[in-house]
N, C-alpha and C positions, 0 to 999 in steps of 0.2 A: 267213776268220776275222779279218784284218789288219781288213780293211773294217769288217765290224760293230761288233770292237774300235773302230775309229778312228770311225764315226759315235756310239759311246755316249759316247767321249771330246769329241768333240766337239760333243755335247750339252751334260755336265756344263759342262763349259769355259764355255760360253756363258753358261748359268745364274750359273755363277762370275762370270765378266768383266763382264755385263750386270744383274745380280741387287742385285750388292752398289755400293753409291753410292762407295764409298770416306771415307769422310766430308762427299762433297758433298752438299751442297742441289739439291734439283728446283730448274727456274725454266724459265718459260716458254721457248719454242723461240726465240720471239724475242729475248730479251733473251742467251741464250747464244749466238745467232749470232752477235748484234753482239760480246760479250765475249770469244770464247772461241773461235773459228772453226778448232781443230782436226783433226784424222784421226789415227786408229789404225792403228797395223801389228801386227797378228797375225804371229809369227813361229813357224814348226815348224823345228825341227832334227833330223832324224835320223845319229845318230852312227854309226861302223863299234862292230862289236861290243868289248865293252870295253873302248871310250874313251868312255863318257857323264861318268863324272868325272874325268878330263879335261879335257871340255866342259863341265863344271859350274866344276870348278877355278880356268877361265882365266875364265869369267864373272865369278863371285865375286870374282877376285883384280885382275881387268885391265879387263875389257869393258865392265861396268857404269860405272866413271867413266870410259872412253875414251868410251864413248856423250855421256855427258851432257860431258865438254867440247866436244864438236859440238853441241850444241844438241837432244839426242834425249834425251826424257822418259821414264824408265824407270816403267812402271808397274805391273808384278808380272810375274812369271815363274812358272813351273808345270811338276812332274814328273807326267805319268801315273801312274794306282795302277794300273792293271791290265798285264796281261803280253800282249800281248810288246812295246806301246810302254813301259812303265817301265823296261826293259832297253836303250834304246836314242834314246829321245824328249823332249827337251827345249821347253818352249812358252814364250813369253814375248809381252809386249803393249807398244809403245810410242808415246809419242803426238809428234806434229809440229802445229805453226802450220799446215800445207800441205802436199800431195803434193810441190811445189817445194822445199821447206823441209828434206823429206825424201830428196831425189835428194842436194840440197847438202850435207845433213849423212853422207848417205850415203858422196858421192864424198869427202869432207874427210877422214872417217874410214878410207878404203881408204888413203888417202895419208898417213895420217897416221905419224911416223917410228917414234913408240913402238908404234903399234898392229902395223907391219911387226914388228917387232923383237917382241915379244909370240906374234903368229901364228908365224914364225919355229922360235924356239922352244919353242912347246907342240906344235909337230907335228914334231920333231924325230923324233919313235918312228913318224913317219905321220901321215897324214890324223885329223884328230879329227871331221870333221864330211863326211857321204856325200851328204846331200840339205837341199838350205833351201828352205822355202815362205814365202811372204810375201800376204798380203791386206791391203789396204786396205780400212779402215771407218771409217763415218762414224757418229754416233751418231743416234740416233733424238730426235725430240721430245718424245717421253716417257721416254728413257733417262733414270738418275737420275746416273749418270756420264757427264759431258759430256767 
């Protein structure tokens, strides 16, 4: 059931992420490589049973501008509508210069003093997050979102 759930999900997802431009303009594959030579991280959270907000909480409140003073592009986040990942699944999309760009922003933000101190305290009650998935993607030449 989890599985079907989780391939319809991430069907729509995709349509969502890949579908809508964001307000960019197409342009040639070429003219965005040279501009624009980014990569996406798809990110899945599954939370212990109710702490998804919680995990939403410390997004909203903390994680989002801890991201972006590392250099990590927040570019939407996503609650499942269907059961049983809307109970427990958080999705989020962010982009980097480079997979390199992306280690670097990554390790600056584990180290980073506010982001300890943030973690710390929002798991005080427990663990808020049980499983992370993470993919790398690149956009396609006809993507309308580069």
């Amino acid at each position: 059931m989890i599985t079907t759930a989780w391939i319809r999900f991430a069907g729509s997802a995709s349509l969502v992420l890949f579908g809508f431009a964001l307000g960019m303009v197409v342009k040639p594959a070429t003219e965005v490589r040279a501009q624009s030579p980014r990569v996406f991280e798809l990110r899945t959270y599954t939370a212990p049973d109710g702490r998804l907000g919680d995990l939403h909480a410390r997004f909203r409140n903390h994680t989002l501008r801890i991201f972006q003073n590392h250099g990590m592009t927040n570019v939407a986040y996503f609650s499942p509508l269907d059961a049983p990942l809307s109970q427990n699944t958080l999705v989020y999309l962010l982009a980097h210069s480079s997979r390199e760009a992306a280690k670097k922003s990554w390790d600056a933000f584990r180290n980073d003093p506010e982001w300890k101190k943030v973690a710390a305290e929002t798991q005080a009650n427990g663990p808020i997050v049980a499983k992370v998935e993470s993919v790398f993607l690149e956009a396609t030449d006809y993507s309308p979102m580069k």
